[in-house]
Every structure is written in structure tokens, then in C-alpha cells.
C-alpha positions as CSV (number, residue, x, y, z in Angstrom):
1,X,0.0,0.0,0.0
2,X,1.2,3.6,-1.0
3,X,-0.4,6.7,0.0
4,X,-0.1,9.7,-2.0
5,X,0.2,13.5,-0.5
6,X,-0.4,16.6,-2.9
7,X,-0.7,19.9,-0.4
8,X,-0.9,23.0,-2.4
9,X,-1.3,27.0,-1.9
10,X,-3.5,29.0,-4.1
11,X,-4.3,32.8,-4.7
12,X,-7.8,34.1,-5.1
13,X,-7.8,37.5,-6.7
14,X,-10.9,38.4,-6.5
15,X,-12.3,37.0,-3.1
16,X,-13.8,40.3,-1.4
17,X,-14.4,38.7,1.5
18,X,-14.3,35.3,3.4
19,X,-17.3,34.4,2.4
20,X,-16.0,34.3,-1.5
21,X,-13.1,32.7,-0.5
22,X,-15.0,30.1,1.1
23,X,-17.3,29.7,-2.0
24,X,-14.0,29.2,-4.3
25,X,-12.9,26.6,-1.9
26,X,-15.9,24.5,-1.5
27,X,-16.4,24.5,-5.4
28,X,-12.6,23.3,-5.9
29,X,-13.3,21.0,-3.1
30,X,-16.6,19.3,-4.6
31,X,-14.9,19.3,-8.3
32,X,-11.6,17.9,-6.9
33,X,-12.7,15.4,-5.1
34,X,-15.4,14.5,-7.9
35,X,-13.4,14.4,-11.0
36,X,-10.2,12.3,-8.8
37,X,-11.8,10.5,-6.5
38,X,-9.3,11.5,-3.4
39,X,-9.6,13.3,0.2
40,X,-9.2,16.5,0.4
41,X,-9.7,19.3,2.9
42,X,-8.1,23.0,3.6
43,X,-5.5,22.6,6.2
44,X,-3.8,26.5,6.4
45,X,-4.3,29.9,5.4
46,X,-7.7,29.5,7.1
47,X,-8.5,33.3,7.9
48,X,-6.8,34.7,4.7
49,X,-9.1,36.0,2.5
50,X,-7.3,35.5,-0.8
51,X,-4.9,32.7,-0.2
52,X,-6.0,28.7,0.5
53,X,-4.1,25.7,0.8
54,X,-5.4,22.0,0.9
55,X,-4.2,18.8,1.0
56,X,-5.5,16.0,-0.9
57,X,-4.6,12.5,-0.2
58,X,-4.9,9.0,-2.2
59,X,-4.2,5.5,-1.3
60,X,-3.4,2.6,-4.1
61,X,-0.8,0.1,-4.7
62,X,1.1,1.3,-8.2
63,X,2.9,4.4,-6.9
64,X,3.4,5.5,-10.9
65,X,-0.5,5.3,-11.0
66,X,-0.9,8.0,-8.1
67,X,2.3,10.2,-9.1
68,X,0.5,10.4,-12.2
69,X,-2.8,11.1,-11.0
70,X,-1.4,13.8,-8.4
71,X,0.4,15.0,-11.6
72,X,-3.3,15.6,-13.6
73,X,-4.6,17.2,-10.4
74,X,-1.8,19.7,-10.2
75,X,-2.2,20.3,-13.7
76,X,-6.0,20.8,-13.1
77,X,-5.1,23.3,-11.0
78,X,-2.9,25.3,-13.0
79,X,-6.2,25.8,-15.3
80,X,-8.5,26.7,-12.6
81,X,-10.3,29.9,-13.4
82,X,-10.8,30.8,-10.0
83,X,-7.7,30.9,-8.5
84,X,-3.9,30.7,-9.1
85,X,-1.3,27.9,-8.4
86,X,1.2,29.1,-6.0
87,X,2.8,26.0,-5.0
88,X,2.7,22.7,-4.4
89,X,4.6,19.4,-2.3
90,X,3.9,15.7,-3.6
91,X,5.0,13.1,-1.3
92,X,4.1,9.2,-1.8
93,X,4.7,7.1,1.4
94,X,5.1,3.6,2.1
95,X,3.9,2.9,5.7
96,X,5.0,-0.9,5.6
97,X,8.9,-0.7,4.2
């Protein structure tokens, strides 16, 4: 078993206010999760009202099957309309060596 770690900080221009942050989030969240079939959930940036970051995790047993699908989210991101790719930390672990 392999689990797979994408955490990634985003900009949202135009968020006014916490609630449109929120809003941006919870859409990205829904799609995300949707369209990849992983977990994800904000984990920082929490009272900023134009920055986000969330961590999405997925478990499988070919690690080049979830580097690659980590790769599609990130480059699913890169195209969101809604907010900007700042950065972003894949990590796969192993928890039995």
C-alpha cells in the first residue's frame, strides 16, 4: 500500500471577503474530489481571504499510478479559473517498508 500527499497553496484574486473565499474553496473541493476520486480538505491559510491551501490524499498500490494522477490534479489546478497555483509538495509514502 502507498499513499499519496499533494498539499498546495493557491491565490484568489478576487475573493472580497471570506465568504467568496470560502465559496471558491468549497467548489474546488466538490470538483476535486469528484473528478479524482481522493480526500481532500483546507489545512492553512484558514482566515486569509485571498490565499487557500489544501491537502489532498490518495491510497493505491502502483505508486506511478498515483504520481501520475497527483500529476493531472496539479495540472488541473494550473487551469483553474478561480484561483492561481502558487505552490505545491507531492510526497508518496510507504507505511509498511
Amino acid at each position: 500500500m502507498h499513499i499519496g500527499i499533494l498539499q498546495f497553496t493557491f491565490q484568489i484574486p478576487h475573493a472580497a471577503s471570506l465568504k467568496d473565499k470560502r465559496s471558491v474553496v468549497r467548489s474546488m473541493k466538490d470538483r476535486l474530489r469528484q473528478r479524482f476520486n481522493i480526500s481532500i480538505a483546507e489545512v492553512d491559510d484558514h482566515d486569509q481571504m485571498t490565499v487557500g491551501t489544501l491537502g489532498a490524499a490518495m491510497v493505491g498500490t502502483d505508486v506511478r499510478y498515483i504520481n501520475g494522477a497527483l500529476d493531472k490534479i496539479v495540472d488541473a489546478l494550473e487551469e483553474w479559473r478561480d484561483a492561481v497555483l502558487d505552490d505545491h509538495q507531492i510526497e508518496i509514502l510507504n507505511p509498511n517498508p
